[in-house]
Backbone as a printed PyTorch tensor [residue, N CA C, xyz], in Angstrom:
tensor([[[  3.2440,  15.4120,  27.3560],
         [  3.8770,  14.3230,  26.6300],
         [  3.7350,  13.0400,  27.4510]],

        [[  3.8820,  11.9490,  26.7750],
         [  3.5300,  10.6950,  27.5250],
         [  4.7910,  10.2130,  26.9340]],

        [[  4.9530,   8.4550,  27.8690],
         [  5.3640,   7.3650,  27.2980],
         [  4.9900,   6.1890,  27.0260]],

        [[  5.3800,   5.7130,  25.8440],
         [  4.5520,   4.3060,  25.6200],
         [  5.1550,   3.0450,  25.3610]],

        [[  4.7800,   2.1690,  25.3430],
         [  5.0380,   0.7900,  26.2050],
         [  4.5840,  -0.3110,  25.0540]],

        [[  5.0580,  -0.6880,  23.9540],
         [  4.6170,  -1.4780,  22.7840],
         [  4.9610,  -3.1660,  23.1540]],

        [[  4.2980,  -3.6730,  23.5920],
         [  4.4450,  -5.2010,  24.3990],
         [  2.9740,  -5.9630,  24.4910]],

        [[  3.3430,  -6.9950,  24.0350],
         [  1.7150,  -8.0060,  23.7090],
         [  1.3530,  -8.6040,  25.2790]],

        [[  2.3040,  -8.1910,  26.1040],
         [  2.0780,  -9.2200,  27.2410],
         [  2.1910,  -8.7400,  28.6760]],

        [[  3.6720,  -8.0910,  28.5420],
         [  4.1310,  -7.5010,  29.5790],
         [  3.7200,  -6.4800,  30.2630]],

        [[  3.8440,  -5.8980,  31.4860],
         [  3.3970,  -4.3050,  31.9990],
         [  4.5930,  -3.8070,  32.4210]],

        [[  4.4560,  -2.3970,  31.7080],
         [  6.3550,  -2.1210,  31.9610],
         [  6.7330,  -1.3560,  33.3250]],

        [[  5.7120,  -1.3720,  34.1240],
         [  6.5930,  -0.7910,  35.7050],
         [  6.8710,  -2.2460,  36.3950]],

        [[  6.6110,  -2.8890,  36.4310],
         [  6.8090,  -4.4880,  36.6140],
         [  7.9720,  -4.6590,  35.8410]],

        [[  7.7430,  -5.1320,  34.5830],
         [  8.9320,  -5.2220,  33.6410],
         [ 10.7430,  -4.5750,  33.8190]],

        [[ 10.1570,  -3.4880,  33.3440],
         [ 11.7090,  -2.6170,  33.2680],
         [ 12.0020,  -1.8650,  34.4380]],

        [[ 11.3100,  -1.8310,  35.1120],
         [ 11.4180,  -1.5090,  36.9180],
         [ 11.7430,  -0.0300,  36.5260]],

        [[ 10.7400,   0.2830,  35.8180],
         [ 10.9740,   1.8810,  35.6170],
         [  9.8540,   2.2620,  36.5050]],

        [[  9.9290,   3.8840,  37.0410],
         [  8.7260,   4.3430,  37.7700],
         [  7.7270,   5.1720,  36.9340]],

        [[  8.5800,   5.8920,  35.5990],
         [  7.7050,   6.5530,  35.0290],
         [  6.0830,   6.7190,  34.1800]],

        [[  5.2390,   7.4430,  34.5700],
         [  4.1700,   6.8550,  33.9190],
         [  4.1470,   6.3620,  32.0830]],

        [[  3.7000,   5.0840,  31.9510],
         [  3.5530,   4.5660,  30.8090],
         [  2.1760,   4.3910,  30.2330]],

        [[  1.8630,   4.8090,  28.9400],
         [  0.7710,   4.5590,  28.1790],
         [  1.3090,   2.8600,  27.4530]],

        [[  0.1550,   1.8110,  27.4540],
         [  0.4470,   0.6660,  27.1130],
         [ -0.0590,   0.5330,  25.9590]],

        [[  0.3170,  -0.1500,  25.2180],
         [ -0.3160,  -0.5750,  23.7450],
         [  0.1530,  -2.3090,  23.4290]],

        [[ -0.7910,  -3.2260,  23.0160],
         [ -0.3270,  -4.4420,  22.3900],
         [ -0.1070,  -5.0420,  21.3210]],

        [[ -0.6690,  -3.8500,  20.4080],
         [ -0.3700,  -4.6080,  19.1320],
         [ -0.4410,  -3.3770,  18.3710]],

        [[  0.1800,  -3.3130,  16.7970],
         [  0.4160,  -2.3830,  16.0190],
         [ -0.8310,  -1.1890,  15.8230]],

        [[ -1.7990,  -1.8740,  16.0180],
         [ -3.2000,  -0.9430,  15.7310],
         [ -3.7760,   0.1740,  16.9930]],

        [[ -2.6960,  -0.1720,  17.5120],
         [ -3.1240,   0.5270,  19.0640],
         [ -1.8400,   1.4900,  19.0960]],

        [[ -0.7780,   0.8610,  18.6610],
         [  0.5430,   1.8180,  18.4780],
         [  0.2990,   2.9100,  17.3950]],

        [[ -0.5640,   2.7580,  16.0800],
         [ -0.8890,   3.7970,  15.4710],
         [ -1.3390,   4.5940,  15.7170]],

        [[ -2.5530,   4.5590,  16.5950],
         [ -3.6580,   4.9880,  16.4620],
         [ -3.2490,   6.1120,  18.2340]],

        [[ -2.8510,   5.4470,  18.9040],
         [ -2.6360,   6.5550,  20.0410],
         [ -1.9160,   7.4800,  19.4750]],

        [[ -0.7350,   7.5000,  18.3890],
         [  0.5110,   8.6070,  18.0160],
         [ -0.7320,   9.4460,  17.1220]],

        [[ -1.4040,   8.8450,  16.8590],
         [ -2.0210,   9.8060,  15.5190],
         [ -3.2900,  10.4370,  16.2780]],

        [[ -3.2270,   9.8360,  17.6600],
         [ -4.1770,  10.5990,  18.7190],
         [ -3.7240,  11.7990,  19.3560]],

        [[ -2.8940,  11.5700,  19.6770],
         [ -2.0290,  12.0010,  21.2410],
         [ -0.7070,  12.8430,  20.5630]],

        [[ -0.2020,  12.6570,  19.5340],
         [  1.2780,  12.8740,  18.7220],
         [  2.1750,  12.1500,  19.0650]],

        [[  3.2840,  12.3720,  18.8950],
         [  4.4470,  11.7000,  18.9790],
         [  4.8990,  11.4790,  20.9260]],

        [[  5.2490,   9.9620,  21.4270],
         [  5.4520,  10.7750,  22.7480],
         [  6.7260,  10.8960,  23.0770]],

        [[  7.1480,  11.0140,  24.3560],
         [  8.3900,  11.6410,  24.9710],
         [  9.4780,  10.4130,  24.7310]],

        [[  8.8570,   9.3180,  24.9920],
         [ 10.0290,   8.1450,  24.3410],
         [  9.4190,   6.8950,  24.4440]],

        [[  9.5530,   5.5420,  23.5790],
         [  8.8860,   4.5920,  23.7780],
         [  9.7650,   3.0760,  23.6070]],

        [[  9.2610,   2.2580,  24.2800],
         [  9.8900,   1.1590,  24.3510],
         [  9.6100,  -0.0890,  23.4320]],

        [[ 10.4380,  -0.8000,  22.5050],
         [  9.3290,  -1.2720,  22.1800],
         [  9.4300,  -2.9210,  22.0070]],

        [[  8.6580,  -3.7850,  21.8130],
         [  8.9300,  -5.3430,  21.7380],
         [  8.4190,  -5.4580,  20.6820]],

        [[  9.2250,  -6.8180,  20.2890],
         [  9.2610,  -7.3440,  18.5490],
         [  7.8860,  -8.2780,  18.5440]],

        [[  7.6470,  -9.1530,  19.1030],
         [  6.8280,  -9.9060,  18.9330],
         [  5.1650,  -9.7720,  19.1920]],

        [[  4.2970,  -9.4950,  18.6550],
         [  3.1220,  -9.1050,  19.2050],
         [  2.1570,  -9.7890,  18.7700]],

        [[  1.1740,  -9.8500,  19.6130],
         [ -0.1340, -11.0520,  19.0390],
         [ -0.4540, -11.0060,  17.9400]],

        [[ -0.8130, -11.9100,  17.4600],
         [ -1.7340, -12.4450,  16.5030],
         [ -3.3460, -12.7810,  16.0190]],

        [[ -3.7790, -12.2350,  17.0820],
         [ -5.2620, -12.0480,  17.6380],
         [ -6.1310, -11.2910,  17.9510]],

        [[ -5.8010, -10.1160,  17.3710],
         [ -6.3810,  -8.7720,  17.2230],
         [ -7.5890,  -8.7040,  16.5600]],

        [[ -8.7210,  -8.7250,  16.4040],
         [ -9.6120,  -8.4710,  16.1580],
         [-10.3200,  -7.6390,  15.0970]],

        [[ -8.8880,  -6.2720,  15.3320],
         [ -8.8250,  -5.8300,  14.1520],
         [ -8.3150,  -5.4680,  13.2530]],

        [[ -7.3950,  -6.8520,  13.2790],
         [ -6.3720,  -7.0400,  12.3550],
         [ -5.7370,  -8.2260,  12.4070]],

        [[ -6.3310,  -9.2280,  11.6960],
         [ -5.7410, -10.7230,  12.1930],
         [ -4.9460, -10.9330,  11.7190]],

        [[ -4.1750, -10.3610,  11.0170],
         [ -2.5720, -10.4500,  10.2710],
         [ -2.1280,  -9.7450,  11.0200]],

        [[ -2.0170,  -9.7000,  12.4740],
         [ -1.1470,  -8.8980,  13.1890],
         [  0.5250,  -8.3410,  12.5860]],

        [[  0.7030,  -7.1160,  12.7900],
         [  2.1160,  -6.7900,  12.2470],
         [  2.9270,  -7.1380,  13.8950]],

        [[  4.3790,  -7.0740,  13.4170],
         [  5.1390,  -6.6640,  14.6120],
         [  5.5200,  -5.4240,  15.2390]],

        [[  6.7020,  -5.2770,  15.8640],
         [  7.1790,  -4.2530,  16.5540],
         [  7.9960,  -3.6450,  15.3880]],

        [[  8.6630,  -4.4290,  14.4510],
         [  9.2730,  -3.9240,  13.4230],
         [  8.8710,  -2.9450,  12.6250]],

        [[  7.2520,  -3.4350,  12.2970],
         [  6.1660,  -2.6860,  11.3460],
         [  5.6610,  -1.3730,  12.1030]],

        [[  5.8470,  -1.1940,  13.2100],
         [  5.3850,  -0.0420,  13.9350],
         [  6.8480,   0.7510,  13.7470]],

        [[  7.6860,   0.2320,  14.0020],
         [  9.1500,   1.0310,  14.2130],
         [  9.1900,   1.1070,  12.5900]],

        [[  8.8580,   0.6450,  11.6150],
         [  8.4820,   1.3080,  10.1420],
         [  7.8660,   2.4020,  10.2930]],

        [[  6.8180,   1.9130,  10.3620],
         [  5.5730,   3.2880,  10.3810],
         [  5.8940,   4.3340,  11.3530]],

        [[  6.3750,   4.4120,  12.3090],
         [  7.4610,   5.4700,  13.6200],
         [  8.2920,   6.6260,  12.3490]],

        [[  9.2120,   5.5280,  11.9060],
         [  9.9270,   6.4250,  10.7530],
         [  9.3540,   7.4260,   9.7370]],

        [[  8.0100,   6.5090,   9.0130],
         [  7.5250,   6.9420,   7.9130],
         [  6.6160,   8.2510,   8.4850]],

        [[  5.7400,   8.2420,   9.6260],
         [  5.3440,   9.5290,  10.4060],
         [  5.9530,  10.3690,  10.2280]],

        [[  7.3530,  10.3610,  10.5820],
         [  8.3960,  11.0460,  11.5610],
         [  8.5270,  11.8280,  10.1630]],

        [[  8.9190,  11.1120,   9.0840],
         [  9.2830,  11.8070,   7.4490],
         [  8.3060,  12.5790,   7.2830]],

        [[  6.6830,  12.1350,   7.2060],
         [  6.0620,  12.6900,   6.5600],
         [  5.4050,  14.2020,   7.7160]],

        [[  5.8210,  13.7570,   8.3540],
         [  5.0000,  15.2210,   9.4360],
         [  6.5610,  15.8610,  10.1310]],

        [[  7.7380,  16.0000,   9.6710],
         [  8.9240,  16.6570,   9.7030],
         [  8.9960,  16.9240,  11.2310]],

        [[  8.7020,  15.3080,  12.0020],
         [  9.2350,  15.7910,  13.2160],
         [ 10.4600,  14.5820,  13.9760]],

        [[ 11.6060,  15.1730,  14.9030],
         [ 12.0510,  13.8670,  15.4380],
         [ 11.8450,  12.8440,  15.8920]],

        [[ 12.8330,  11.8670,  15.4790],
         [ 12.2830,  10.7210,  16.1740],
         [ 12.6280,  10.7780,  17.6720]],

        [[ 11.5240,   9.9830,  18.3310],
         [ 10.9180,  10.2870,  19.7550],
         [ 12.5330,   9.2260,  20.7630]],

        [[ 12.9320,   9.9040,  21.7180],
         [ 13.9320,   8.6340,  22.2650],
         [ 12.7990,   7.1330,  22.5200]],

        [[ 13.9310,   6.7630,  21.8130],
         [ 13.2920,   5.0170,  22.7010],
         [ 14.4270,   3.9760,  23.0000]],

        [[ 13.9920,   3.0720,  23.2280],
         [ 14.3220,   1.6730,  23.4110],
         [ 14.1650,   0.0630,  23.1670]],

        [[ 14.5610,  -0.6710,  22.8380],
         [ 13.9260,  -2.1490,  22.6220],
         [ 14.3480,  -3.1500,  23.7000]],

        [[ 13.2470,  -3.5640,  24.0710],
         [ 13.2000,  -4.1420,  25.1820],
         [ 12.7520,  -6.0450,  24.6280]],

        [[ 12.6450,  -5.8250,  23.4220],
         [ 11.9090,  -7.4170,  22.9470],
         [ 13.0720,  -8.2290,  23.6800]],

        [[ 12.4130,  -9.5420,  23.8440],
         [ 13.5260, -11.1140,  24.4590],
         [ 13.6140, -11.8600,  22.5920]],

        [[ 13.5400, -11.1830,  21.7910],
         [ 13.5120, -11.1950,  20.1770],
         [ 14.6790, -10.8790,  19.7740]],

        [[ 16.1370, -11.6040,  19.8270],
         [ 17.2300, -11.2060,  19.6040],
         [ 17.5920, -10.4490,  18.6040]],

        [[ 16.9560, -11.0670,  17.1150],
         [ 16.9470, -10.8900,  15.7800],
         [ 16.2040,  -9.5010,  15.5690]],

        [[ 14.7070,  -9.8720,  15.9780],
         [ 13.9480,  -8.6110,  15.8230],
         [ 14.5590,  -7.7540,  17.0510]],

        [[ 14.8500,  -7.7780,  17.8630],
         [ 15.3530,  -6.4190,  18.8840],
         [ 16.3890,  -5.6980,  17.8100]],

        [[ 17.4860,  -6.0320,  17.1790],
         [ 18.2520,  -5.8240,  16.5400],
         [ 17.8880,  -5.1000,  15.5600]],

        [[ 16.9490,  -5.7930,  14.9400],
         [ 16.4450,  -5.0540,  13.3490],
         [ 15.8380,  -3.9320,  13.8270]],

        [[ 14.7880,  -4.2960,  14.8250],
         [ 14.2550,  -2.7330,  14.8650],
         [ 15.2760,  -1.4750,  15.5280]],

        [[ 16.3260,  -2.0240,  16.1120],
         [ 17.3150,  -0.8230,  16.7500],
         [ 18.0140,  -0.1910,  15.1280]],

        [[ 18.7860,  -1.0260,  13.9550],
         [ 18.8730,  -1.1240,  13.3690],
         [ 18.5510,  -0.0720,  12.2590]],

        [[ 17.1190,  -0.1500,  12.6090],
         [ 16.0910,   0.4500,  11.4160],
         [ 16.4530,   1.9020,  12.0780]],

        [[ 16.0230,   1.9800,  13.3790],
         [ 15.6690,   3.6060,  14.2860],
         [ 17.0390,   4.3430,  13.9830]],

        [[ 18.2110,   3.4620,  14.1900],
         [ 19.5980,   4.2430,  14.1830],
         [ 19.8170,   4.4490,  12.9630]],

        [[ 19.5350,   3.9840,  11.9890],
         [ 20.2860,   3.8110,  10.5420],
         [ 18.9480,   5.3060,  10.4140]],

        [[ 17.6820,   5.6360,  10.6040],
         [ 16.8960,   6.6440,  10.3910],
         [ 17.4240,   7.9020,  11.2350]],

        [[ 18.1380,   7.7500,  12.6480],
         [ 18.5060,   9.0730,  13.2430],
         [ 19.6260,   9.1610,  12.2780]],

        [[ 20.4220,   8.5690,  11.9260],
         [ 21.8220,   9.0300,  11.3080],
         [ 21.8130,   9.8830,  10.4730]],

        [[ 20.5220,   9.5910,   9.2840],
         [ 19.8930,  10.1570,   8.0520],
         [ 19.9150,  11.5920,   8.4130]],

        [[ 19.0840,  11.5840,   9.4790],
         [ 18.3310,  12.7590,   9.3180],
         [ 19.3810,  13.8770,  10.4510]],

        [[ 20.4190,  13.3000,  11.4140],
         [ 21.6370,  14.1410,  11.4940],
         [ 21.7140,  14.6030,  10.6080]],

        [[ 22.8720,  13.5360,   9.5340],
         [ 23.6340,  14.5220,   8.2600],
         [ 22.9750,  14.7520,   7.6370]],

        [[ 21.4600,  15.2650,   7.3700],
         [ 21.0370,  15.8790,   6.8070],
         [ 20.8170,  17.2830,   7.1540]],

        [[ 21.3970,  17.3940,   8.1690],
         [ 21.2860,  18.7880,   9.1020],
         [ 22.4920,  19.6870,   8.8670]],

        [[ 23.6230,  18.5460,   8.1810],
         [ 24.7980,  18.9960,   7.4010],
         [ 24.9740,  19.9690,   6.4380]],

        [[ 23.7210,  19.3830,   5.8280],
         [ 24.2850,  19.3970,   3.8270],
         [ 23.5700,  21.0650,   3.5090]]])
């Protein structure tokens, strides 16, 4: 299992003064494409704001749109969501995407209820 590191800019052993090894990604197309490589990983961090200059994808999405697509995986291949964190300096978007992840673990608790 790995961890990954969703940030247009930053390097997260620098950053979050964590020691653990991190897989990096900068923009949404790189956040897809490793989970749908590699699977789901051990936990990921993630930032709201991400370039706009992707190459292959010049409508860059955000951190939001990945923490969408995180969920919509997670539904469609019946597995948990991975621990993470938001680390964006994106007050609004840090929020929404915590927002989105918690309001999706809650779901799928009480659904463990019924």
């Amino acid at each position: 299992m790995y961890n990954l590191f969703l940030d247009d800019i930053r390097n997260p052993n620098k950053f979050l003064d964590d020691v653990r090894a991190w897989e990096t990604v900068r923009h949404y197309t790189g956040f897809v494409r490793i989970i749908q490589q590699r699977g789901l990983p051990r936990f990921i961090s993630f930032d709201h704001d991400l370039p706009y200059n992707n190459p292959e994808q010049p409508n860059e999405k955000t951190g939001m749109d990945c923490a969408k697509w995180l969920v919509e995986f997670c539904m469609r291949t019946n597995q948990p969501l991975p621990e993470y964190q938001v680390h964006s300096m994106n007050p609004i978007g840090k929020l929404n995407i915590q927002s989105l992840l918690e309001s999706y673990k809650k779901s799928t608790q009480n659904a463990d209820y019924l």
